[in-house]
C-alpha positions as CSV (number, residue, x, y, z in Angstrom):
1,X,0.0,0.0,0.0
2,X,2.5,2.5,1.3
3,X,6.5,2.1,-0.2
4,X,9.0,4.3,1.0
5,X,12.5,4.4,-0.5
6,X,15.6,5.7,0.9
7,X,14.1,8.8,2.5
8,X,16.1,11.8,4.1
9,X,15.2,15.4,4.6
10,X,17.3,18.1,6.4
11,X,16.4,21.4,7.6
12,X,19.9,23.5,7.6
13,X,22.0,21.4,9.2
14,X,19.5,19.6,11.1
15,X,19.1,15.6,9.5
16,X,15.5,15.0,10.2
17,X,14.7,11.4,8.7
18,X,18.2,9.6,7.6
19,X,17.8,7.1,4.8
20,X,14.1,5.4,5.6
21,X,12.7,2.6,3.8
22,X,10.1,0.9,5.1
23,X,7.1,-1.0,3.1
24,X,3.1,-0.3,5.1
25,X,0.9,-3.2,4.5
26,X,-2.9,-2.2,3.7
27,X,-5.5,-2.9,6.1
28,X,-3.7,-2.5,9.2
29,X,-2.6,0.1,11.8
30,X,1.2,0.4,11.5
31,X,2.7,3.0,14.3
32,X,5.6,5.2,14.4
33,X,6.8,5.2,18.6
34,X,9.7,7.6,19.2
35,X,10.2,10.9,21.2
36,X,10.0,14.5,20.0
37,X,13.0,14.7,17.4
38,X,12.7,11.5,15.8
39,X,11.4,12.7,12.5
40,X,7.8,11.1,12.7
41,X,5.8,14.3,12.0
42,X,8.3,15.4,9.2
43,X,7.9,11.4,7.5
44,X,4.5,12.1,7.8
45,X,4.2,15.3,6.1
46,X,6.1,13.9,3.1
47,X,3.6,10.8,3.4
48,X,0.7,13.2,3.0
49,X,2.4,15.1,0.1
50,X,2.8,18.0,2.2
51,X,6.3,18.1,2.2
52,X,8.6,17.1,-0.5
53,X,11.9,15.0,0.2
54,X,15.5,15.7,-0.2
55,X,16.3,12.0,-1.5
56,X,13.9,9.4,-1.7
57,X,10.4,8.2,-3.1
58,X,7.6,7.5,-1.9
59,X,4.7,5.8,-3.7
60,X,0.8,5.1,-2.4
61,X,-0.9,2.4,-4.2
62,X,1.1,2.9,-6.6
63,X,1.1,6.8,-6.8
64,X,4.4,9.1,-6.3
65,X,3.7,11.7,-3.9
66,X,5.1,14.5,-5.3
67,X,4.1,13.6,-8.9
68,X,0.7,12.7,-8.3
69,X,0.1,14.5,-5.2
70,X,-3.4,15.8,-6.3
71,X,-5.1,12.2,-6.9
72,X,-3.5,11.2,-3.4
73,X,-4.9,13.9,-1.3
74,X,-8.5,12.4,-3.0
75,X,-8.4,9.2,-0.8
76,X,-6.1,10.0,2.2
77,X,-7.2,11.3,5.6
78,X,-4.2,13.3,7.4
79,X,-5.3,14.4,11.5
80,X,-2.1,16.7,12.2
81,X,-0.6,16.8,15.3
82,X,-1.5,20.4,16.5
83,X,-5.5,21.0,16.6
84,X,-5.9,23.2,12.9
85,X,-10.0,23.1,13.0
86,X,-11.6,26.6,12.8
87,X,-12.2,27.4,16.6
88,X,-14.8,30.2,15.7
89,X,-16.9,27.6,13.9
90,X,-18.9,25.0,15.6
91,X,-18.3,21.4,15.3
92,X,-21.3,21.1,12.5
93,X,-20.0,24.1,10.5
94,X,-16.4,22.7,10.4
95,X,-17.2,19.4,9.1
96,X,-19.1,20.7,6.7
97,X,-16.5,22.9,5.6
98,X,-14.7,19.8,5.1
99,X,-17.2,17.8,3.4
100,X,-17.4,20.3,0.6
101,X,-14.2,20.8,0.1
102,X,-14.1,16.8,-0.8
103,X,-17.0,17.3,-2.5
104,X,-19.3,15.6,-0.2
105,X,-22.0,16.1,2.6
106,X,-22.1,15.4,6.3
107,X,-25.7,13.0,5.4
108,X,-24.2,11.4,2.4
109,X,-21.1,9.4,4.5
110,X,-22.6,9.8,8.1
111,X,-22.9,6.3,8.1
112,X,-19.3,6.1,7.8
113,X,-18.1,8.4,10.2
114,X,-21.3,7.5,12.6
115,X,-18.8,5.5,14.9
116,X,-16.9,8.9,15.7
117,X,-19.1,11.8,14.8
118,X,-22.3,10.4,17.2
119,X,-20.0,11.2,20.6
120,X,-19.8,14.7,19.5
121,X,-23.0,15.2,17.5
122,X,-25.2,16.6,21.0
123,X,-22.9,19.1,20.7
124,X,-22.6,20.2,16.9
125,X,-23.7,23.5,17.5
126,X,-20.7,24.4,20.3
127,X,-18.0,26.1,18.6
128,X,-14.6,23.9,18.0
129,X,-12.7,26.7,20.8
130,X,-15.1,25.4,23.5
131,X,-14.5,21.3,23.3
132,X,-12.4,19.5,25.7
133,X,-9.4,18.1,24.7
134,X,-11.5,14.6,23.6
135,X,-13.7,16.3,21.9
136,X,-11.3,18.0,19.6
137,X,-9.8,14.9,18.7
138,X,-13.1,13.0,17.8
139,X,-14.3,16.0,15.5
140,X,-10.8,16.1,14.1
141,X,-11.1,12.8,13.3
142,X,-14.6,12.9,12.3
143,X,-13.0,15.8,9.5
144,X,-10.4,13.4,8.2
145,X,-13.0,10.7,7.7
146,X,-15.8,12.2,5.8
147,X,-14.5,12.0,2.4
148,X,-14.1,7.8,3.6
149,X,-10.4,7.9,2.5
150,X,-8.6,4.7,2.2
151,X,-5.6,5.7,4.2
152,X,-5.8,7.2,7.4
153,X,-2.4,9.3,8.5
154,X,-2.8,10.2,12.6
155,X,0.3,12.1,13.7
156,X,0.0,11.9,17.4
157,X,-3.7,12.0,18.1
158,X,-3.3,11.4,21.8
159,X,-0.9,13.6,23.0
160,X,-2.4,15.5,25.8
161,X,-5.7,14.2,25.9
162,X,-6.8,11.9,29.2
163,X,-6.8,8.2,29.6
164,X,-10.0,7.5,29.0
165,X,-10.4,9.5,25.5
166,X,-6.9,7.6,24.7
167,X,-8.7,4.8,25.3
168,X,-12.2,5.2,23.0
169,X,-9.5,6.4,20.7
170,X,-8.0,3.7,20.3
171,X,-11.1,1.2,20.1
172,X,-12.6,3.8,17.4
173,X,-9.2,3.3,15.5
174,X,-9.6,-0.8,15.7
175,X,-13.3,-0.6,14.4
176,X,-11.8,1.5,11.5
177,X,-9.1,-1.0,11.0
178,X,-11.7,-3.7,10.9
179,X,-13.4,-1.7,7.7
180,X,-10.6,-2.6,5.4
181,X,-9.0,1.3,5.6
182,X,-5.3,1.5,6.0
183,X,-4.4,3.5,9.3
184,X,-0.9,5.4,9.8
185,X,0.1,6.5,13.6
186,X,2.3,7.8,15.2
187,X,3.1,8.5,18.8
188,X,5.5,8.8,22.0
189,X,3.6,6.9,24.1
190,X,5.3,3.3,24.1
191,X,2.3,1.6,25.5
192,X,-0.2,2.9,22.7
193,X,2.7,1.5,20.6
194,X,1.6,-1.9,21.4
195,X,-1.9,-1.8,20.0
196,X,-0.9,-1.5,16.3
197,X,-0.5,-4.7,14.1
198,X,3.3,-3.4,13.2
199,X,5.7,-0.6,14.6
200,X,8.7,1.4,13.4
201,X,11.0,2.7,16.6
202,X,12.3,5.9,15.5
203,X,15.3,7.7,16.7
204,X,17.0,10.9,15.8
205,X,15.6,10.4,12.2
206,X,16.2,6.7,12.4
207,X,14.5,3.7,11.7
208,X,16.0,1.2,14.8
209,X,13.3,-1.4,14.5
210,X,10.5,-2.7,12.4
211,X,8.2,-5.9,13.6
212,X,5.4,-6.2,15.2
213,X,4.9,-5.5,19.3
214,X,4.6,-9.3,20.1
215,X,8.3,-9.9,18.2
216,X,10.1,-6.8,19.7
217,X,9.2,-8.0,23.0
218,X,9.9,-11.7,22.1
219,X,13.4,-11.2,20.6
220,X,14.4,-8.8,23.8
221,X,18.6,-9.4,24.2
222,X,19.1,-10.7,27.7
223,X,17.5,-10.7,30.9
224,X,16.1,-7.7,32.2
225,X,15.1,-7.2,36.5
226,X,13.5,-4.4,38.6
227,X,15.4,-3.1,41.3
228,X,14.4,-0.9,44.1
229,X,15.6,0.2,47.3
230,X,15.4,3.1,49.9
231,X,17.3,5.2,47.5
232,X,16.6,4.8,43.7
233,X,19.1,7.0,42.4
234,X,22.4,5.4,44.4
235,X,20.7,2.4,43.2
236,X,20.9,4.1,39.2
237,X,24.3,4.8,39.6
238,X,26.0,1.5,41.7
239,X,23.9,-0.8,38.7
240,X,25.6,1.3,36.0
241,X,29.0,0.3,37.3
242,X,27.8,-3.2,38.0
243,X,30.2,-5.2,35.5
244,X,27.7,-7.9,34.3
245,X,25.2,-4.9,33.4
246,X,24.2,-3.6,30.3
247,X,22.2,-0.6,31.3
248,X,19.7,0.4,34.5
249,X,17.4,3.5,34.3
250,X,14.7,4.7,36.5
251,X,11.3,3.1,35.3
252,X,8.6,4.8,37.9
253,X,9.5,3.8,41.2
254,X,12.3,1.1,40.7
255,X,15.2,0.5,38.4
256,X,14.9,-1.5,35.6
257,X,18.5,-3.7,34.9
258,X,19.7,-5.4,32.0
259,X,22.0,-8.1,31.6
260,X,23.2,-9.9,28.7
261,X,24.3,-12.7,30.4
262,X,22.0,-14.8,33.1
263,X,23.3,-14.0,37.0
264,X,21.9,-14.8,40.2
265,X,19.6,-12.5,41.7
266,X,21.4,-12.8,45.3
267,X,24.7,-11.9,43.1
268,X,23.5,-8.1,42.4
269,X,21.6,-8.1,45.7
270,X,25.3,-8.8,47.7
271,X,26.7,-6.2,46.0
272,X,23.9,-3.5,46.0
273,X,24.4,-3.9,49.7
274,X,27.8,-4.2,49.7
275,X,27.7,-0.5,48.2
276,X,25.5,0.9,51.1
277,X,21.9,0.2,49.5
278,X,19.4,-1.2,52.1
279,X,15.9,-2.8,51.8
280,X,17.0,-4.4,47.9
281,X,14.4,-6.0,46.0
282,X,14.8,-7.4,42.9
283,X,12.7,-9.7,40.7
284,X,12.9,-10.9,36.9
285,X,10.3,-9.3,34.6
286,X,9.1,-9.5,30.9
287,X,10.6,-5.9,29.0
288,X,7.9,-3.7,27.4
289,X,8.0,-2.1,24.2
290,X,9.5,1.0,26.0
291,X,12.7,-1.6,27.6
292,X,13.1,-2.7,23.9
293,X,13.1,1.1,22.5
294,X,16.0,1.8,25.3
295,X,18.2,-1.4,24.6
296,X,17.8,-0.4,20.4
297,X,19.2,3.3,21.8
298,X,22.2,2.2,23.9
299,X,23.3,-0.4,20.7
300,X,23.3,2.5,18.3
């Protein structure tokens, strides 16, 4: 569905995606998971033929997005990460605005964007400015939907919006999936990373890793424990020095240690204490996306 070859853009001197390829299967929700930086919103943009390349191609369904940009924007939806609705509208006048610029009306694909648009509906006639932060984001959504595109492009939708809106998000965004339409997201939050079919782990305008959640997690290098104590950040820096370790960084309120090689529990504990740490605990645990995403760092 989506093929992109050898990517790279730079602003100035700043190298915002270094040399991406990566092939997006339709009819499935592939993420992008890395921090601020990483060059996600910038891949996007070029995706969505806002933005053209310095090197690279990419072609949707067959179509080159700088070439044939005008028959692309036809069937994708793109949900930017900053709110752009018209605040001074309300939430019925801005997705009609929309509509007609796709040449369409709200009643002619309501069905389609039902799922979405009938959480905001009882309040179409409240202007965009007054909507929580949920709220935004379904409308917004309910915008980049009405023309039904075939590919969906989300650049962050969840950022700054509560858990509970993450959530229905999320479920919406699975139902959508389930249609047969193509979705595109990106995010920081490692955990949301975990509900697409496949993820990209981008760094500093690199791709570090491609699979899907279930196999990053699977083919983790080494053993991994969490560590606490009365004093976390002693504990931080004595684990870093460790000889057997491979890295240890604060993970809410314990460390979390990696090893590549397997050692005995009572091992690190002896020499925690050894070092002045009292009440040790330590267990063996199954990494997360996010201890995967920090082991890819420290290798590059």
């Amino acid at each position: 569905m989506v093929n992109i070859q050898t990517i790279s853009k730079s602003f100035g001197e700043t190298l915002a995606l270094d040399d991406i390829s990566i092939d997006i299967p339709e009819r499935c929700i592939f993420g992008f998971a890395g921090p601020d930086g990483a060059g996600k919103t910038t891949l996007f943009r070029i995706i969505t033929t806002l933005m053209v390349p310095d090197k690279g191609t990419i072609m949707i369904d067959g179509l080159d997005t700088v070439r044939d940009y005008k028959r692309i924007r036809g069937f994708i939806g793109y949900m930017p990460g900053r709110f752009s609705l018209y605040m001074d509208l309300t939430v019925e006048e801005n997705l009609n605005f929309y509509a007609t610029i796709f040449g369409t009306t709200i009643s002619e694909n309501y069905h389609f964007i039902r799922s979405v648009y009938s959480q905001i509906e009882p309040f179409k006639k409240r202007l965009a400015g007054h909507l929580s932060g949920g709220m935004k984001q379904k409308l917004a959504l309910s915008c980049a939907l009405i023309h039904r595109p075939r590919i969906l492009v989300l650049d962050e939708p969840t950022t700054g919006v509560d858990a509970v809106s993450r959530k229905e998000f999320w479920e919406l965004l699975h139902e959508l999936r389930d249609t047969g339409m193509t979705i595109i997201v990106s995010t920081p939050y490692m955990d949301e990373a975990g509900k697409c079919d496949e993820i990209a782990l981008m760094h500093k305008g690199k791709l570090l890793i491609i699979d899907q959640p279930e196999n990053i997690v699977k083919n983790y290098d080494g053993l991994l424990f969490a560590i606490s104590g009365h004093d976390l950040y002693q504990l931080t820096r004595d684990l870093r020095n460790y000889q057997n370790g491979t890295g240890a960084y604060l993970f809410g309120q314990s460390i979390h240690f990696s090893t590549g090689e397997h050692i005995q529990e009572k091992t690190v504990v002896e020499y925690l204490e050894k070092n002045g740490n009292k009440n040790v605990d330590i267990r063996q645990i199954q990494p997360s996306i996010e201890d995967c995403f920090i082991a890819a760092i420290a290798k590059t």
